[in-house]
C-alpha positions in Angstrom: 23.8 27.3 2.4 21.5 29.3 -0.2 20.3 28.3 -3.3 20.4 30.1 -6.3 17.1 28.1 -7.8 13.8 28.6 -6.2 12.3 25.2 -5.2 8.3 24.6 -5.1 7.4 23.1 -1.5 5.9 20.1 -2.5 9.4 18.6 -4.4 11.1 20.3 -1.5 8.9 17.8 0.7 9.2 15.0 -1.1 13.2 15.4 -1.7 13.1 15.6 2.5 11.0 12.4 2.8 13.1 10.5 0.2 16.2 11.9 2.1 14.8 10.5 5.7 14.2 7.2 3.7 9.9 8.0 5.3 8.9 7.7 1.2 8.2 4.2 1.6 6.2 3.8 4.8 4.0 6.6 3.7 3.6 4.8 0.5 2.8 2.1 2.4 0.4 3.2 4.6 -1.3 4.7 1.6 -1.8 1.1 0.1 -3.4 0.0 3.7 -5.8 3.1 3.8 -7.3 2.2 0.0 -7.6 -1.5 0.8 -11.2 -0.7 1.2 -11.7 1.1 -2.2 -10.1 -1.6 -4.6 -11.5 -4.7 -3.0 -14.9 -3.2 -2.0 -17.2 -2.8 1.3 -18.1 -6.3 1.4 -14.6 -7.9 1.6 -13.2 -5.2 3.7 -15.6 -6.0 6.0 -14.4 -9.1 6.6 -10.9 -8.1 6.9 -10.0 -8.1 10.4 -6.1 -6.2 10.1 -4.0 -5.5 7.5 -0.2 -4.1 7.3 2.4 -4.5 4.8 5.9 -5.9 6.1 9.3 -6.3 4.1 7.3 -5.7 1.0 4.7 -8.3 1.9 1.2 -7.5 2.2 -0.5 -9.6 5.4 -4.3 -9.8 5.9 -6.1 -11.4 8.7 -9.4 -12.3 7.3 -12.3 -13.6 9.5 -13.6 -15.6 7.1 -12.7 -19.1 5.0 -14.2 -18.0 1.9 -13.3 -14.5 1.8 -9.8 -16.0 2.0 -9.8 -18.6 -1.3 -11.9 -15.6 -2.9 -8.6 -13.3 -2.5 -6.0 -16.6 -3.0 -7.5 -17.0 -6.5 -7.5 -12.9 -7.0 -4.0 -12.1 -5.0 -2.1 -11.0 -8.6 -5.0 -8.6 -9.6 -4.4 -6.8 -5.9 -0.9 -6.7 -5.7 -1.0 -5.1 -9.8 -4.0 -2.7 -8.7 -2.1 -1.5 -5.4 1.3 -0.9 -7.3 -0.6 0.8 -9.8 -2.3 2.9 -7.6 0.2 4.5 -6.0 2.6 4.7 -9.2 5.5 2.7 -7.3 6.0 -1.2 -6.6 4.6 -1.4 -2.9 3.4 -4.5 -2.7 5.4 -7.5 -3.9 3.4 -10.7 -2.4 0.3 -11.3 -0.5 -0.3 -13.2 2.7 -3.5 -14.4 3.8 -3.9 -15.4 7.2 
């Protein structure tokens, strides 16, 4: 089938993507790889895995205080993410 209007190949992309329903992991995985640049070096170090699942953002953190640091701070990330990435990624944050 042709097309009468000419399509740049960046929308043409991103209608595939959105077609294949792969939009949302790549969004995704963009929020994991900037965990570092919105919380800082410090903090990341002491981040021992992170992966969003279902919406839900986990962390594994190796240490106690790091953790109620991010508890108290949790909204801030999720609204920082979300904004980042111009869609609602993250809804909730798990601390482990």
């Amino acid at each position: 089938m042709r097309r009468s209007e000419f399509q740049s190949l960046g929308s043409a992309i991103k209608d595939y993507l959105k077609e294949e329903k792969i939009d949302g992991k790549l969004a995704e995985l963009e929020a994991v790889n900037m965990w570092e640049s919105i919380i800082g070096k410090q903090i990341s170090r002491a981040t021992s895995s992170i992966y969003i699942k279902e919406g839900v953002l986990h962390i594994h953190l190796k240490s106690s205080i790091v953790r109620n640091e991010l508890f108290m701070m949790r909204n801030e990330i999720i609204q920082a993410i979300n904004q980042r990435i111009g869609r609602r990624v993250v809804k909730a944050i798990i601390l482990k």
